[in-house]
Every structure is written in structure tokens, then in C-alpha cells.
DSSP file (Angstrom, degrees, kcal/mol; ACC not computed):
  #  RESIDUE AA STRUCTURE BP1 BP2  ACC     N-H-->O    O-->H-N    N-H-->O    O-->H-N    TCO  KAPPA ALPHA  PHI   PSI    X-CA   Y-CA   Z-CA
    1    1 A X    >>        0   0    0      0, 0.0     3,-1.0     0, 0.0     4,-0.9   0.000 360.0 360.0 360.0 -32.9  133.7  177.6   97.1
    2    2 A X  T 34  +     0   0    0      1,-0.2     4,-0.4     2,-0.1     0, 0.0   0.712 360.0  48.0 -89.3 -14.7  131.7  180.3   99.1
    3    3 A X  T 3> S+     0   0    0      2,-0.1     4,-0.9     1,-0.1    -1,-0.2   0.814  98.9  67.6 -99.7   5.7  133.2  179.4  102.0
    4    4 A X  H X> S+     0   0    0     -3,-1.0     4,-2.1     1,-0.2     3,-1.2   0.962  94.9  57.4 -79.4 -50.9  137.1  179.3  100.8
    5    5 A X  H 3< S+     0   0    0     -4,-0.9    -1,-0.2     1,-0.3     5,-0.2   0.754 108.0  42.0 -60.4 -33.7  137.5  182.9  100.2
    6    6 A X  H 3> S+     0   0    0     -4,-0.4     4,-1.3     2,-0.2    -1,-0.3   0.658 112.2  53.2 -68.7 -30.5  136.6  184.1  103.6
    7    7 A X  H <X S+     0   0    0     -3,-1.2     2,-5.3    -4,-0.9     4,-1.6   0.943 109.0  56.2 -83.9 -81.5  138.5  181.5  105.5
    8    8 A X  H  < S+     0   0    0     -4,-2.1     4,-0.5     1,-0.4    -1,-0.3   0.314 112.5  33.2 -49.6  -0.8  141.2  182.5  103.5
    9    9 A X  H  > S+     0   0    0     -2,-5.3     4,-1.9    -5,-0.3    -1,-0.4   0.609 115.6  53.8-124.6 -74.1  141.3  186.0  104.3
   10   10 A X  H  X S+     0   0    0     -4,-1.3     4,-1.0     2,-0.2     6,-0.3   0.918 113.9  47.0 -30.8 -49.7  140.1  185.7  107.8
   11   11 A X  H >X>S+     0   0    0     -4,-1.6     3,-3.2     1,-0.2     4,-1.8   0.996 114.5  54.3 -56.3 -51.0  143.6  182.7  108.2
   12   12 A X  H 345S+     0   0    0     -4,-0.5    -2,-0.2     1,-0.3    -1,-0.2   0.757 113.5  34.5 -69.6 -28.6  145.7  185.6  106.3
   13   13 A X  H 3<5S+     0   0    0     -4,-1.9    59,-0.4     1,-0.2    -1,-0.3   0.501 117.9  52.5-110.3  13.1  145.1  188.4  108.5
   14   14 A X  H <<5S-     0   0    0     -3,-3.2    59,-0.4    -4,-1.0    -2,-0.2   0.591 115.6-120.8 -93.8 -18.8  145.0  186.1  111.6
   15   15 A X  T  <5 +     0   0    0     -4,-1.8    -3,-0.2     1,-0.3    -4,-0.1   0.520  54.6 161.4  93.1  17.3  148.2  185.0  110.4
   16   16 A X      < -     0   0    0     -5,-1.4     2,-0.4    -6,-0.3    -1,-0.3  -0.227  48.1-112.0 -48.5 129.9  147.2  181.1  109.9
   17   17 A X    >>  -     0   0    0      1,-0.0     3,-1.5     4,-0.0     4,-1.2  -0.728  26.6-117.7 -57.4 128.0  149.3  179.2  107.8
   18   18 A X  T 34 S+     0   0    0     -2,-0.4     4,-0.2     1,-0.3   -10,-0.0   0.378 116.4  69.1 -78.8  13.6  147.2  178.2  104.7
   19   19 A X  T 34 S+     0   0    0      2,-0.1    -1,-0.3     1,-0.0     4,-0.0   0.754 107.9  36.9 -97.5 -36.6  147.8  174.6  105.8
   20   20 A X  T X4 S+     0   0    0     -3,-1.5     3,-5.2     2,-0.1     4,-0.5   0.727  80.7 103.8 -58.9 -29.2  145.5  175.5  108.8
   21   21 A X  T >< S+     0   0    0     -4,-1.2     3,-2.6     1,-0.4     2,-1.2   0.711  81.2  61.4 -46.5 -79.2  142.8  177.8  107.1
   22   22 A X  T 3> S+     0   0    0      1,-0.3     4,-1.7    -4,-0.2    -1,-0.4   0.390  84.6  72.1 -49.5  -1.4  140.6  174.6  107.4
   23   23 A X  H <> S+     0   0    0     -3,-5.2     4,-3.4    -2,-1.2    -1,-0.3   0.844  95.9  55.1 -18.5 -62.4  140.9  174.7  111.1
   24   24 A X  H <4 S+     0   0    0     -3,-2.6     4,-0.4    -4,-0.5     5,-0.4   0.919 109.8  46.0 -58.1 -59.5  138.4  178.0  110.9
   25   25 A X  H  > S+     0   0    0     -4,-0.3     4,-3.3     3,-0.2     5,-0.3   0.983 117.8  41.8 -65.8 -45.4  136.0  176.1  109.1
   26   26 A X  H  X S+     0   0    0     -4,-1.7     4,-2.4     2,-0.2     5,-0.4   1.000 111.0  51.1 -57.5 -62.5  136.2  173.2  111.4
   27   27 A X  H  X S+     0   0    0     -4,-3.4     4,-0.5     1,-0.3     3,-0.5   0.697 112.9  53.5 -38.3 -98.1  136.4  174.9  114.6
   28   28 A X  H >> S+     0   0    0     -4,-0.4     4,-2.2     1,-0.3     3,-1.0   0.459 110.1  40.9  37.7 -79.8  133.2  176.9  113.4
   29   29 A X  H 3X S+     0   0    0     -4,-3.3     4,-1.9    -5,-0.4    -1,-0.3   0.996 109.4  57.8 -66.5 -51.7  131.0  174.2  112.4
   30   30 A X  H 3X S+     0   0    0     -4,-2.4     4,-1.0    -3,-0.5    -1,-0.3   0.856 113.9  40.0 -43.9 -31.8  131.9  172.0  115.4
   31   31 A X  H <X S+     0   0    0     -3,-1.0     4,-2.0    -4,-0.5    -1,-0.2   0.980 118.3  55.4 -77.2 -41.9  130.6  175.2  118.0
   32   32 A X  H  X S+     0   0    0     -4,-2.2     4,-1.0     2,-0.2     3,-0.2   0.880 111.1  34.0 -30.6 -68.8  127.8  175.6  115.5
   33   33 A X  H >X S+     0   0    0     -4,-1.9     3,-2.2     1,-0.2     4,-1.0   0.974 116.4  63.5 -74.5 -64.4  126.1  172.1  115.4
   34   34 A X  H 3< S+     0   0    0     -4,-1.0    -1,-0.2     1,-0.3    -2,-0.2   0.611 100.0  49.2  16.7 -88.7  127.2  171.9  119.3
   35   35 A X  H >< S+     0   0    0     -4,-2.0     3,-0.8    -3,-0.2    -1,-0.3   0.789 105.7  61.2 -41.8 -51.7  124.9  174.9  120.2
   36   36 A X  H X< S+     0   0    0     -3,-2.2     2,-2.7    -4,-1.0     3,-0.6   0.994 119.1  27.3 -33.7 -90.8  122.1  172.8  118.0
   37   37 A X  G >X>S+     0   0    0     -4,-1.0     4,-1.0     1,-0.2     5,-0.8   0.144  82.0 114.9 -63.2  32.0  122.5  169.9  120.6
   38   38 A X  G <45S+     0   0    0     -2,-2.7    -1,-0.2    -3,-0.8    -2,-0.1   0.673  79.1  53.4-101.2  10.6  123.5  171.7  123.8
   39   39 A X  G <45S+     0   0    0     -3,-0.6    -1,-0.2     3,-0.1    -2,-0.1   0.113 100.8  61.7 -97.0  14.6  120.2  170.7  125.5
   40   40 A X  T <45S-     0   0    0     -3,-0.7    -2,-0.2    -4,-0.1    -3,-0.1   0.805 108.4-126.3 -85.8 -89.7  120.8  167.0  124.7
   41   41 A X  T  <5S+     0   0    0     -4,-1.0     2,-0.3    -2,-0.0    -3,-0.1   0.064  77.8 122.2 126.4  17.3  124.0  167.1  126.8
   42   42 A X      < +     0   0    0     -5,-0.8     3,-0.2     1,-0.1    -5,-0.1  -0.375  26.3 119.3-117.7  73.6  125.6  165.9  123.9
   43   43 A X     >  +     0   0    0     -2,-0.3     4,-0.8     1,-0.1    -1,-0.1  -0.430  23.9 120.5-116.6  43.9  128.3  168.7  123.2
   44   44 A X  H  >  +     0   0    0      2,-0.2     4,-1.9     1,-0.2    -1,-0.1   0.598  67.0  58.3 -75.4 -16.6  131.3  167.3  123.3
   45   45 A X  H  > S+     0   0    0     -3,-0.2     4,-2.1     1,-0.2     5,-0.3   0.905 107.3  48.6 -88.3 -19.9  132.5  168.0  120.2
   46   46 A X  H  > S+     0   0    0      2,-0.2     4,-1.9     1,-0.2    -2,-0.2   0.947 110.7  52.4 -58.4 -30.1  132.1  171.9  120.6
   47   47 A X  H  X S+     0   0    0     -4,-0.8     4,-0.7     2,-0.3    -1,-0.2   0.881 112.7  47.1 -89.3 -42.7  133.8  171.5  124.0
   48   48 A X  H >X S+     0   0    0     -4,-1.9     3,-1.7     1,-0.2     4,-1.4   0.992 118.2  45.0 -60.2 -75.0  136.9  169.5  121.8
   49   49 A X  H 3< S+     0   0    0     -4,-2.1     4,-0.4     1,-0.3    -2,-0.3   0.452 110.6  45.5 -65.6 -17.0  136.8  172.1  119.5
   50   50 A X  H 3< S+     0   0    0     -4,-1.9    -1,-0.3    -5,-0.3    -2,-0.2   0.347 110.7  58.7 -86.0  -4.4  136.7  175.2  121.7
   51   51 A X  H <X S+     0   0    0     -3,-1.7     4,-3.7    -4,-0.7    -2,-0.2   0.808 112.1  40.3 -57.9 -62.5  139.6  173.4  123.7
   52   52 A X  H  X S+     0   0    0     -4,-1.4     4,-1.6     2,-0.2     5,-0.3   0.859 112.5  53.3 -93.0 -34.7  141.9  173.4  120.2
   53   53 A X  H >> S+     0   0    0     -4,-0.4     4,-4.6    -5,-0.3     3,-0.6   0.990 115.4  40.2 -52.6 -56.5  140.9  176.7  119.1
   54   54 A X  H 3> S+     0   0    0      2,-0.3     4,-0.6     1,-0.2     5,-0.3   0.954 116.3  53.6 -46.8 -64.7  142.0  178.2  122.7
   55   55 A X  H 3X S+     0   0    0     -4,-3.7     4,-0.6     1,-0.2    -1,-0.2   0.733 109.5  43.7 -48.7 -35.1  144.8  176.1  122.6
   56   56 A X  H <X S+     0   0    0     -4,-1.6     4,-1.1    -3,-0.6    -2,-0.3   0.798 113.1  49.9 -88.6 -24.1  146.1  177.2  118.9
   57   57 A X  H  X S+     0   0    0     -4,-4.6     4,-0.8    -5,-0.3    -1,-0.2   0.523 110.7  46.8 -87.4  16.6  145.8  180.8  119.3
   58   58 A X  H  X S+     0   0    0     -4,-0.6     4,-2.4    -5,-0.4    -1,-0.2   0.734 112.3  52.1 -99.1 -22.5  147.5  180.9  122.6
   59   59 A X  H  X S+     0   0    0     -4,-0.6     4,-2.7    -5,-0.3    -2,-0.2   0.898 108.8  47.2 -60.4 -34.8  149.9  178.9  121.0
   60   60 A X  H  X S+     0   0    0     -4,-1.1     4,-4.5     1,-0.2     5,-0.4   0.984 110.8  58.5 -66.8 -48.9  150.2  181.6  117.9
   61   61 A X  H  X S+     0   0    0     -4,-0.8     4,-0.9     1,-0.2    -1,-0.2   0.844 106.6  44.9 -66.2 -16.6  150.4  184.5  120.8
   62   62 A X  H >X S+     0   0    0     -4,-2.4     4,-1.4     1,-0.2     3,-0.6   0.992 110.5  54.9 -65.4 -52.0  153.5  183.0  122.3
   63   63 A X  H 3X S+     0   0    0     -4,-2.7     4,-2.7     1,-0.2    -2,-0.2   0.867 116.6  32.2 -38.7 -43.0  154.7  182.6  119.2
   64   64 A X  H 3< S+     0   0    0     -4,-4.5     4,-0.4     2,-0.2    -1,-0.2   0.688 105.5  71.7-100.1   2.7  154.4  186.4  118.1
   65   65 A X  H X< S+     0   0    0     -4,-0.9     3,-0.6    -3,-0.6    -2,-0.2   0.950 113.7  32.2 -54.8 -75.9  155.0  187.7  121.7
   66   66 A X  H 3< S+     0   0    0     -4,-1.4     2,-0.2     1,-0.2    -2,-0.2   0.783 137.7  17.9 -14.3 -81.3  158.5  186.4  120.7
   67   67 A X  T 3< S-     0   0    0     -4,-2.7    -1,-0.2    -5,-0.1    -2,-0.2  -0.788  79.6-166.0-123.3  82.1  158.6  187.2  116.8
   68   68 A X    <   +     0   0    0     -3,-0.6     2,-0.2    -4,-0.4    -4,-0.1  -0.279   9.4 177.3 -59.3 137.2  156.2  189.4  115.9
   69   69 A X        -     0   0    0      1,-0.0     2,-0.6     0, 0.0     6,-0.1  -0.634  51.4 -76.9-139.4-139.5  155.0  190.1  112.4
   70   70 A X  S    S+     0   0    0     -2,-0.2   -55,-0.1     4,-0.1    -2,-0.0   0.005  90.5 112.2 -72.6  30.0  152.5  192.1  110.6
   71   71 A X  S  > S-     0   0    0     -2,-0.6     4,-1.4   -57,-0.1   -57,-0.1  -0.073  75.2-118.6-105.1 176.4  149.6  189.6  111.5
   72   72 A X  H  > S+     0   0    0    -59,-0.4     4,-1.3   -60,-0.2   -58,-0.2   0.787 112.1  65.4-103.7 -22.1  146.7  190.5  113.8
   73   73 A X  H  > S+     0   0    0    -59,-0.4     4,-1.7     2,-0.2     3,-0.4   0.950 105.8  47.6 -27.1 -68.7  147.5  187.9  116.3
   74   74 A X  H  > S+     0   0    0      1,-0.3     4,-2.2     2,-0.2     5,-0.5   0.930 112.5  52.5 -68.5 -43.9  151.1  190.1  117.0
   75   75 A X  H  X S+     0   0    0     -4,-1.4     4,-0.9     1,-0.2    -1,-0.3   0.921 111.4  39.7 -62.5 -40.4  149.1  192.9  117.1
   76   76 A X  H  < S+     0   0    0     -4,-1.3    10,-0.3    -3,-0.4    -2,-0.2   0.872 118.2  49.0 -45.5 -45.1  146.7  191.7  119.6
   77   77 A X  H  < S+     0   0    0     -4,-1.7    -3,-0.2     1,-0.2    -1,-0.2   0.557 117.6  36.8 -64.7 -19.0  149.3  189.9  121.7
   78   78 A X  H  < S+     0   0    0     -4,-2.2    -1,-0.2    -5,-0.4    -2,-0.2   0.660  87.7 120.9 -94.1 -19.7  151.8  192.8  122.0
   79   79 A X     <  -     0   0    0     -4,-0.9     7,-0.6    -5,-0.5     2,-0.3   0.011  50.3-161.5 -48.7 146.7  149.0  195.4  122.2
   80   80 A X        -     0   0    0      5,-0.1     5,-0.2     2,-0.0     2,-0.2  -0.808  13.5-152.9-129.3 177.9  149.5  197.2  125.6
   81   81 A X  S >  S-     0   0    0      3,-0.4     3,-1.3    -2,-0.3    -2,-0.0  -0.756  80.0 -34.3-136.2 100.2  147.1  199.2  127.6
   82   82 A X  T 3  S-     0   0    0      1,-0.2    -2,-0.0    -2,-0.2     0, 0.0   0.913 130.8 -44.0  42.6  56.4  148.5  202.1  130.0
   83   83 A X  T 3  S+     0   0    0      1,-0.2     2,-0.6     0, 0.0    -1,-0.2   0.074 118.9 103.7 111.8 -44.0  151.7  199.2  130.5
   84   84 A X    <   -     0   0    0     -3,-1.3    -3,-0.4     1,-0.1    -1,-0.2  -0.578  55.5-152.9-114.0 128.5  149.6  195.9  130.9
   85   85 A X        -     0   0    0     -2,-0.6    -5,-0.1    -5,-0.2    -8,-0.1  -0.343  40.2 -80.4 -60.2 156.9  149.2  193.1  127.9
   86   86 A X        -     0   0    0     -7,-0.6     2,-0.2   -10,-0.3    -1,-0.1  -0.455  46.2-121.9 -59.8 153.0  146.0  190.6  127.7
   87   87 A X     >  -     0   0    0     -3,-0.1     4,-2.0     1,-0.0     5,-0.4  -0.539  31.7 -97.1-108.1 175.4  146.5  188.0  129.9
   88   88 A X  H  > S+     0   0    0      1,-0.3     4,-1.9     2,-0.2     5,-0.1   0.902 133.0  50.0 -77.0 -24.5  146.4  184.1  128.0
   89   89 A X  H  > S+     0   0    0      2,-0.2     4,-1.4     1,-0.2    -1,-0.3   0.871 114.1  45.8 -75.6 -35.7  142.0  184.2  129.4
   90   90 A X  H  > S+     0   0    0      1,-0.2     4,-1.1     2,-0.2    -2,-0.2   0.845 117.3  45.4 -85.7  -9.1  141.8  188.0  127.7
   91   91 A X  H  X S+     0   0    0     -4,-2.0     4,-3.2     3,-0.2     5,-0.2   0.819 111.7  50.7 -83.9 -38.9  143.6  186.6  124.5
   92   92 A X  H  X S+     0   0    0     -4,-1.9     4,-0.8    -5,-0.4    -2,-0.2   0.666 111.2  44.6 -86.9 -14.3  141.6  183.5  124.3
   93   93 A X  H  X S+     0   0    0     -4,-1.4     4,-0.5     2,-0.2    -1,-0.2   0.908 110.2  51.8 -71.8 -45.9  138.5  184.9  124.4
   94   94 A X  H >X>S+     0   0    0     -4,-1.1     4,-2.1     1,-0.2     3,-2.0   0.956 115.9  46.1 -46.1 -62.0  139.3  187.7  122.0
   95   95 A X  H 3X5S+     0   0    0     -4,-3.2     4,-2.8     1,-0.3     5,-0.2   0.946 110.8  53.5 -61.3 -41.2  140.7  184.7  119.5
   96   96 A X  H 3X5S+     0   0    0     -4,-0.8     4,-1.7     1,-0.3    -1,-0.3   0.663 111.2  42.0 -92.1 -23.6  137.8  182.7  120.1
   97   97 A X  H <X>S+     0   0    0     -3,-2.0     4,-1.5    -4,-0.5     5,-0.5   0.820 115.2  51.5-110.4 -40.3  135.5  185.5  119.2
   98   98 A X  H  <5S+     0   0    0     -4,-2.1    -2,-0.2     3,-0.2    -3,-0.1   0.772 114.2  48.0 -10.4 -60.8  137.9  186.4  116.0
   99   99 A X  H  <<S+     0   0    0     -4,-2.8    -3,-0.2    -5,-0.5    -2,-0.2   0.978 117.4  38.1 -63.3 -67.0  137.7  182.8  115.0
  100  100 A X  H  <5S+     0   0    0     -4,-1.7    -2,-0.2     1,-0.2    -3,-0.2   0.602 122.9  34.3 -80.2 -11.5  134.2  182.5  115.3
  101  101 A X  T  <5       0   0    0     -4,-1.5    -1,-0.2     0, 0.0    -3,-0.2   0.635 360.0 360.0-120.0 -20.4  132.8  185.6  114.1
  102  102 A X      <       0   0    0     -5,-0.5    -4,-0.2    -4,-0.1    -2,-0.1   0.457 360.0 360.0  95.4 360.0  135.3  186.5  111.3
């Protein structure tokens, strides 16, 4: 319950489909526990799961490059500075840090 309501807010203004929200939550724990183990050498599942985060929001910014709509993804991905968009490394960091930090 404590965690629904925040995912849920976070998917809606990232512009998530509410069939995803629990993406956010995954993605999340998987970097979390990761970090926990990252002197093992056994982080592969953060590495899977920061792969498929990167990979769905660049996927979302093509999408709202295209057809933008009132989401915060379209606004980051059309956003310009003196001419020049983020490039798909300044978008994916920015989502990654979006994702993970609410």
C-alpha cells in the first residue's frame, strides 16, 4: 500500500501506462539490492535492470518526440536549449535519475 501511491503518481507524470507503474518499483529494487552486492561482483540483475529502464524511456522519448502530450517525458524530450535537444545518453540519464529518485 505505501508504496502504490507514489509509483502511481511518479508513472502518471512520467506518463507510464498504469500497466507499467510496477516497472518503477521493479527497476528500483533491482538497482537497490544490486548496490548491496556490488562488491560481490554479483550485479547482474541491476545491470538487467538499468539496461530495461534506459531502454523504456528512450523508447517513451521517441515515442513523444513524434506525439507529444502533456507528460513529462514530452517535455523533457522536446525541451530545447539555445536550438539543441538531449541527445538519447542526456535523456537516459536524466530518466534513469527520474525513475530512481522520484
Amino acid at each position: 500500500v505505501s508504496a502504490e501511491l507514489p509509483l502511481r503518481v511518479l508513472a502518471d507524470l512520467l506518463g507510464m501506462p498504469r500497466s507499467d507503474r510496477h516497472l518503477i518499483f521493479e527497476w528500483s529494487n533491482a538497482l537497490i539490492e544490486a548496490e548491496g552486492i556490488q562488491q560481490s561482483g554479483e550485479s547482474a540483475s541491476g545491470v538487467e535492470a538499468m539496461a530495461a529502464m534506459v531502454e523504456y524511456g528512450q523508447a517513451m522519448a521517441a515515442q513523444r518526440r513524434e506525439h507529444p502530450t502533456d507528460d513529462m517525458v514530452s517535455t523533457i524530450a522536446n525541451a530545447q536549449v539555445d536550438g539543441d535537444r538531449l541527445d538519447d545518453w542526456e535523456f537516459a540519464m536524466f530518466w534513469v535519475l527520474l525513475v530512481v529518485a522520484g
